[in-house]
MDTraj code that builds the backbone (N, CA, C; nanometers):
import mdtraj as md
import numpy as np

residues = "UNK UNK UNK UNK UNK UNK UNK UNK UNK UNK UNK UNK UNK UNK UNK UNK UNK UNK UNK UNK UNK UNK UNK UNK UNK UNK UNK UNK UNK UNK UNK UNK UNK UNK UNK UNK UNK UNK UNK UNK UNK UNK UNK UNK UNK UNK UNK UNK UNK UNK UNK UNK UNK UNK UNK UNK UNK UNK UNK UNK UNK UNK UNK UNK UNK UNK".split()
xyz = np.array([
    [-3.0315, 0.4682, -2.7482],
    [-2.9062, 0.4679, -2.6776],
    [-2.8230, 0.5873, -2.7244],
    [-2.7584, 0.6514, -2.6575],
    [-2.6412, 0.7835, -2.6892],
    [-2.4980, 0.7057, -2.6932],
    [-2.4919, 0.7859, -2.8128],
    [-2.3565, 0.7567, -2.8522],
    [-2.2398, 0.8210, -2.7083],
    [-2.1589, 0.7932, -2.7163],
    [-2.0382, 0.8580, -2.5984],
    [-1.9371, 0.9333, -2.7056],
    [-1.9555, 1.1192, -2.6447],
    [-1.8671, 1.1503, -2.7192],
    [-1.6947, 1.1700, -2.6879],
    [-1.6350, 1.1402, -2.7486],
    [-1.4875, 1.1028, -2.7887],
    [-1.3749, 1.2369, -2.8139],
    [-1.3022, 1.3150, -2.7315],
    [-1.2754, 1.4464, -2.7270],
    [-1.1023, 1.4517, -2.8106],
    [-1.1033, 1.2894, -2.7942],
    [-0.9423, 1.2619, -2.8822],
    [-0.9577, 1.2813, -3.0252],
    [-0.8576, 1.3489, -3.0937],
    [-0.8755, 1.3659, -3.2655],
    [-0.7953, 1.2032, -3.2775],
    [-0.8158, 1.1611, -3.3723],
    [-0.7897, 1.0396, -3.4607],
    [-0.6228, 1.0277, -3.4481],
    [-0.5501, 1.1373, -3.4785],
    [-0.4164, 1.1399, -3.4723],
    [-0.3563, 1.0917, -3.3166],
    [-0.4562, 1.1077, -3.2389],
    [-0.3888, 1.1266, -3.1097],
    [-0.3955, 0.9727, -3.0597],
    [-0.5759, 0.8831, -3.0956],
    [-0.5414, 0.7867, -3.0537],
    [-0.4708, 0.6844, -3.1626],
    [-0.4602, 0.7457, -3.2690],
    [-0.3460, 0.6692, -3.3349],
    [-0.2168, 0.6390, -3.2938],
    [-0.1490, 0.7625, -3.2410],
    [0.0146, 0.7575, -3.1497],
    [-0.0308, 0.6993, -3.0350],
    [-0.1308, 0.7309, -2.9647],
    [-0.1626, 0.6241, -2.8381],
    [-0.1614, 0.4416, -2.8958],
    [-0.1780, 0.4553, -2.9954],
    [-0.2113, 0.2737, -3.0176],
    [-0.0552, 0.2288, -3.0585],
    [-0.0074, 0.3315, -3.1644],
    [0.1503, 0.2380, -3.1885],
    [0.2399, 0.2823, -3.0387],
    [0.2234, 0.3727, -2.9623],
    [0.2890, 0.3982, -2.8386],
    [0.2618, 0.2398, -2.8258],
    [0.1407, 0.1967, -2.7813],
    [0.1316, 0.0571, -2.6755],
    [0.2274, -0.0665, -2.7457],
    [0.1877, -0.0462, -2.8808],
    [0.2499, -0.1646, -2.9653],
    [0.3916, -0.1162, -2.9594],
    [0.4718, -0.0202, -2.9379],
    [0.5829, -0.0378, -2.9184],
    [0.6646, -0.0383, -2.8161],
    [0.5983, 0.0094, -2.6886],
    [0.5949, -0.0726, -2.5994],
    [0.6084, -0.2196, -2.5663],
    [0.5333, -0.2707, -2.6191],
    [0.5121, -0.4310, -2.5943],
    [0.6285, -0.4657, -2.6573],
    [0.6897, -0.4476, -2.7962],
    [0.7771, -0.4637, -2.8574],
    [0.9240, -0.5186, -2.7902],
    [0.9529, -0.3380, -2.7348],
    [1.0968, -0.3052, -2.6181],
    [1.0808, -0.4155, -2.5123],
    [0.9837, -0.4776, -2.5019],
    [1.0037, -0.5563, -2.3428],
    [1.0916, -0.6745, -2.3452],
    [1.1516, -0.6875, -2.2359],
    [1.2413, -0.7902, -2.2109],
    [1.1797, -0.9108, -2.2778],
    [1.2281, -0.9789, -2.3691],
    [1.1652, -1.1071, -2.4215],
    [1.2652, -1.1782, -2.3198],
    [1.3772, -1.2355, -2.3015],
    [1.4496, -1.3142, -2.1886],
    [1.4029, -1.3983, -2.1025],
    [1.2624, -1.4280, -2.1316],
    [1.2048, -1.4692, -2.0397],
    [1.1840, -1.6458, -2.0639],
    [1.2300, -1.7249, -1.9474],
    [1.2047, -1.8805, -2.0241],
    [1.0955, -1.9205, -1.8900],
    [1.0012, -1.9967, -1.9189],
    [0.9210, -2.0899, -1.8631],
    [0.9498, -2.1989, -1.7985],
    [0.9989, -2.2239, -1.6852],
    [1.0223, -2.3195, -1.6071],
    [0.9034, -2.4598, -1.5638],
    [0.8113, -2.3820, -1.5519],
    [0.7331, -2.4840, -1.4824],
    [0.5632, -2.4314, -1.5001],
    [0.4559, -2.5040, -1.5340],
    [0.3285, -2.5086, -1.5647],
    [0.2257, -2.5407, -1.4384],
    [0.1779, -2.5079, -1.4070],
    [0.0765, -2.5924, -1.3527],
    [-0.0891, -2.5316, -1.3401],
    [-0.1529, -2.6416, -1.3834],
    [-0.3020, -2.6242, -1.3908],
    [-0.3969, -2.7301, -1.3390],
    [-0.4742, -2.6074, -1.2174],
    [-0.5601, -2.7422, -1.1701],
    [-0.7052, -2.6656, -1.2011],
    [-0.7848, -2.7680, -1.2220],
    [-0.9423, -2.7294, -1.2590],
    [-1.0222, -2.8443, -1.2106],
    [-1.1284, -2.7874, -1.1647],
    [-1.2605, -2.8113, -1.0777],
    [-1.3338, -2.7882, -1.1355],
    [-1.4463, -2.8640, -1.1606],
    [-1.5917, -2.8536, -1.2285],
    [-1.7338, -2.8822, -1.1766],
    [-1.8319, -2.8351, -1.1588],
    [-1.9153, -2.8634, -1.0486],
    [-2.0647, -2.8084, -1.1756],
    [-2.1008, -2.9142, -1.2596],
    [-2.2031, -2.9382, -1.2780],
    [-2.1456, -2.8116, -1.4148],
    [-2.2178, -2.7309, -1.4155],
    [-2.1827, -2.6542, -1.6202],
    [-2.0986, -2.5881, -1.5697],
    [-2.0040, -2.5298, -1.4506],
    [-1.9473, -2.4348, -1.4439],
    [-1.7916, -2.5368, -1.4071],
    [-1.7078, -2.4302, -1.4706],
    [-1.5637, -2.5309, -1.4641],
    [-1.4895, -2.4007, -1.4188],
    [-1.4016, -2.4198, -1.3178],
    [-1.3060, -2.3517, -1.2549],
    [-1.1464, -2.3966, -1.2862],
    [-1.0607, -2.2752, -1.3752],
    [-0.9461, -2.3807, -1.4047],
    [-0.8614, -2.2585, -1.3143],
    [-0.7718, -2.2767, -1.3007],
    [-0.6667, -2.1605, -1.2545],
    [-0.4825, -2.2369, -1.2976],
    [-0.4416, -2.1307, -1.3673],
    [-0.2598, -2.2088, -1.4394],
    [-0.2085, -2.1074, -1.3773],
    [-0.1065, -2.1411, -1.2914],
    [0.0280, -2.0998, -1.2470],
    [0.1489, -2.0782, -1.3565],
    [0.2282, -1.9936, -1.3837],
    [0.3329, -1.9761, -1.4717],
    [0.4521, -1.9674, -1.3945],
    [0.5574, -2.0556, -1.3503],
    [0.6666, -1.9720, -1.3200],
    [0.7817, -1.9677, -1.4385],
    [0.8238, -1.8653, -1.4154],
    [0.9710, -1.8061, -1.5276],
    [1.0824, -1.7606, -1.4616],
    [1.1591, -1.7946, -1.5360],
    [1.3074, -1.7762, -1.4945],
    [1.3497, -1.6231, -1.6250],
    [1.3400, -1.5199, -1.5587],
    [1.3443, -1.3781, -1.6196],
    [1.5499, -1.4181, -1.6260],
    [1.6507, -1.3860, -1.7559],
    [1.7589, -1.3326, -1.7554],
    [1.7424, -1.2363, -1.7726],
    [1.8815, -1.1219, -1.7236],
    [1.8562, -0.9841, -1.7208],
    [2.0711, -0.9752, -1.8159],
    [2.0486, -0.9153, -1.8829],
    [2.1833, -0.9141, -1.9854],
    [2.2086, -0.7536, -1.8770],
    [2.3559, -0.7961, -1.8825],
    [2.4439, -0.6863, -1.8099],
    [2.4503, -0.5528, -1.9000],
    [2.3871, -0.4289, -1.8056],
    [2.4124, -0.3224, -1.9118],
    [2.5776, -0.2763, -1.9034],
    [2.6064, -0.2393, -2.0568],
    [2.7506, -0.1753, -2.0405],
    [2.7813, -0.0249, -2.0248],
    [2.8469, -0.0228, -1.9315],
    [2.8797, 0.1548, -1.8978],
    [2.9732, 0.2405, -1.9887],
    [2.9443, 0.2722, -2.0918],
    [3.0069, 0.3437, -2.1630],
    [3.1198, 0.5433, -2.0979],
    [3.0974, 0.5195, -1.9863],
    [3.0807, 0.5753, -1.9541],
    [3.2266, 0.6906, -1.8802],
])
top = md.Topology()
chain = top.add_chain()
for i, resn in enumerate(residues, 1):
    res = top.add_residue(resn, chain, resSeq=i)
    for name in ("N", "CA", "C"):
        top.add_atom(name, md.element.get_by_symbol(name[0]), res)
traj = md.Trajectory(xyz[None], top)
């Protein structure tokens, strides 16, 4: 098997990885969970589940310093 060669130096996908993680960080946490639902079907070894999430997103007023 061949290896796949990789043209990023180490530094680069290093700032690419804390970029994502700080990303994820900044995101609106505000977010509350209203309501669940999960229905699943099973038909012999294979099981089909599918969960619905709804959320109620608040959004905090930005101030205009301005």
């Amino acid at each position: 098997m061949m290896a796949v060669k990789n043209d990023k130096p180490l530094m680069r996908c290093l700032g690419e990885f804390v970029g994502h993680v700080l990303t994820a960080v900044r995101k609106d946490v505000n977010a509350k969970e209203v309501h669940r639902t999960i229905e699943e079907k099973q038909e012999g070894n294979i099981t089909l589940r599918r969960t619905t999430i709804d959320e109620m997103v608040i959004h905090e007023k930005e101030s205009s310093d301005g």
